[in-house]
Residue, then its C-alpha position, 0 to 999 in steps of 0.5 A: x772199832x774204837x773202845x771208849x769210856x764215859x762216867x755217868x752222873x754218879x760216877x759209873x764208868x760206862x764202856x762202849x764200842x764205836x764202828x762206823x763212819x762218824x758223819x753216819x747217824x748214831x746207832x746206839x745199841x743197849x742189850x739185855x739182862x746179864x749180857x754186855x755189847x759182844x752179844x750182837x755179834x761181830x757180823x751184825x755190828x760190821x753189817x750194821x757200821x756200813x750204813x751208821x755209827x753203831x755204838x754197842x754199850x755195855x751197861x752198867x754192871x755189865x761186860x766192861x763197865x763199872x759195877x757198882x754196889x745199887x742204884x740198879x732200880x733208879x731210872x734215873x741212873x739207866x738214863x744218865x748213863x744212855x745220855x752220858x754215851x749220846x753227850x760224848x759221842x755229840x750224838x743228836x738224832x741218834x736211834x736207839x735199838x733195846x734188846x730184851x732188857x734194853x728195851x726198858x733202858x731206853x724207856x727210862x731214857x725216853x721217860x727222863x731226858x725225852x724223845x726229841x733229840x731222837x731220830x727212831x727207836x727200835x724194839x727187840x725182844x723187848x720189854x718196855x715196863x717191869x713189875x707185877x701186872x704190868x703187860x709190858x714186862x711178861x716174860x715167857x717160860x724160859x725166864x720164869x724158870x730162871x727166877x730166881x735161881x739165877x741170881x743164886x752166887x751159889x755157882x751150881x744153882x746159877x750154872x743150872x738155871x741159866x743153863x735152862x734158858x737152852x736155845x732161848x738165846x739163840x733158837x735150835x739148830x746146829x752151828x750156834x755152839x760157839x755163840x751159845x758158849x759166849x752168850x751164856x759166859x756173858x751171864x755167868x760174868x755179870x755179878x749175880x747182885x746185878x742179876x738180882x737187882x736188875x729185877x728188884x724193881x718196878x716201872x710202868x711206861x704204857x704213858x710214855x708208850x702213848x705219847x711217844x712222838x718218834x717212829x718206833x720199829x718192833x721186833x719180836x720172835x713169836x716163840x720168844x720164851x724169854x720176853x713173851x711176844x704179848x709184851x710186843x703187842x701190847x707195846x704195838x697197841x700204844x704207839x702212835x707210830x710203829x713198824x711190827x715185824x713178828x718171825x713167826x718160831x724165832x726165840x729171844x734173838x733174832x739177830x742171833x737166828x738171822x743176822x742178815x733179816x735182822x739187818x735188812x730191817x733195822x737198816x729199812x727202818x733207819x733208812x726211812x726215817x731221813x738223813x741224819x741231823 
């Protein structure tokens, strides 16, 4: 595995982890809200770099890239900052894989630079709008208790409120001690201003949605407390072309609840959309 770093547009350092063969199709990995490219798991990314060139990112205000001070609610500055990694790494016909907040990331690419230098797009536990009223960002129970205490820089409150999120992350059951541990680390880690800011804004891509012109693969755990499985559908309702796999009482990370199912199906889905560029 190779760590790199990259500068976007304004200047933010943006770090990233790269696996795999570099004639495989780019896989490029965004995650979620206060967490950071560790939270796929060392098992997922090895599985994963057998078959393409995963690039894990850390985006901006989170894990080891730059942190800087605003700009979180410009879209602009999210699809810099995915087109920065794709320009340095020479990564056409890449897909791009959005957990939870990733989702939106990868619509704000999508909506800037366009889909054709895209191979696919995959959705997990994603939102792909944000604001008020907007179907494509409802959250589930587990996050609304979070807001907006988790913002807190009161470490108590943060602590408390980020500790409701539970099994959220990576459903019940016993042996997930260690990979709760680290996810929770993770959010405790991104400065509560990011965590507030991430939030601090509006954007509707049901449009975009409509008019996407590459394959899309939706993947959605039915008892997703953090992004509420609705936000799935709805998003399935507007694609022309899209794959939906809903894990009937799987929480907000499916790969974290079944590694291997996560990787049989992103492998399925990338597999089938041809060789690489």
């Amino acid at each position: 595995m190779t760590i790199r770093e990259v500068h976007s547009t304004d200047g933010t350092s943006l770090v990233y982890r790269v696996t795999g063969d570099a004639a495989a199709r780019p896989l490029v990995l965004l995650h979620g809200w206060a967490q950071s490219s560790k939270c796929w798991g060392d098992g997922v990314l090895a599985a994963l770099s057998e078959r393409f060139r995963v690039i894990a990112v850390d985006l901006r205000g989170h894990g080891y890239s730059g942190v800087p001070a605003d700009g979180y609610d410009d879209r602009d500055n999210w699809a810099a900052d995915v087109q920065a990694v794709l320009d340095a790494e020479n990564a056409r016909g890449a897909v791009l894989l959005g957990w939870s907040y990733g989702g939106l990331v990868l619509c704000d690419h999508i909506a800037v630079h366009g889909a054709d230098h895209l191979a696919g797009v995959v959705l997990v536990g994603a939102i792909t709008s944000i604001g008020r009223g907007e179907a494509g960002g409802r959250v589930g129970p587990a996050m609304r208790a979070a807001v907006p205490t988790a913002m807190s820089e009161d470490p108590a409150e943060a602590i408390r409120a980020l500790g409701s999120f539970g099994s959220a992350l990576t459903g019940p059951g016993e042996g997930k001690g260690v990979v709760s541990q680290a996810l929770f680390g993770a959010s405790l880690c991104t400065p509560p201003h990011v965590r507030a800011a991430l939030f601090a804004r509006s954007a509707s891509n049901d449009d975009l949605l409509r008019g996407l012109g590459v394959p899309v693969l939706i993947v959605h755990g039915t008892a997703d407390s953090v992004v509420d499985v609705s936000a799935a559908r709805h998003a399935e309702a507007l694609l022309p072309t899209v794959t939906a796999s809903y894990w009937d009482g799987v929480d907000h990370g499916p790969f974290v609840e079944d590694p291997e199912r996560f990787v049989d199906e992103v492998v399925g889905f990338v597999g089938s959309l041809g060789a690489a560029v």
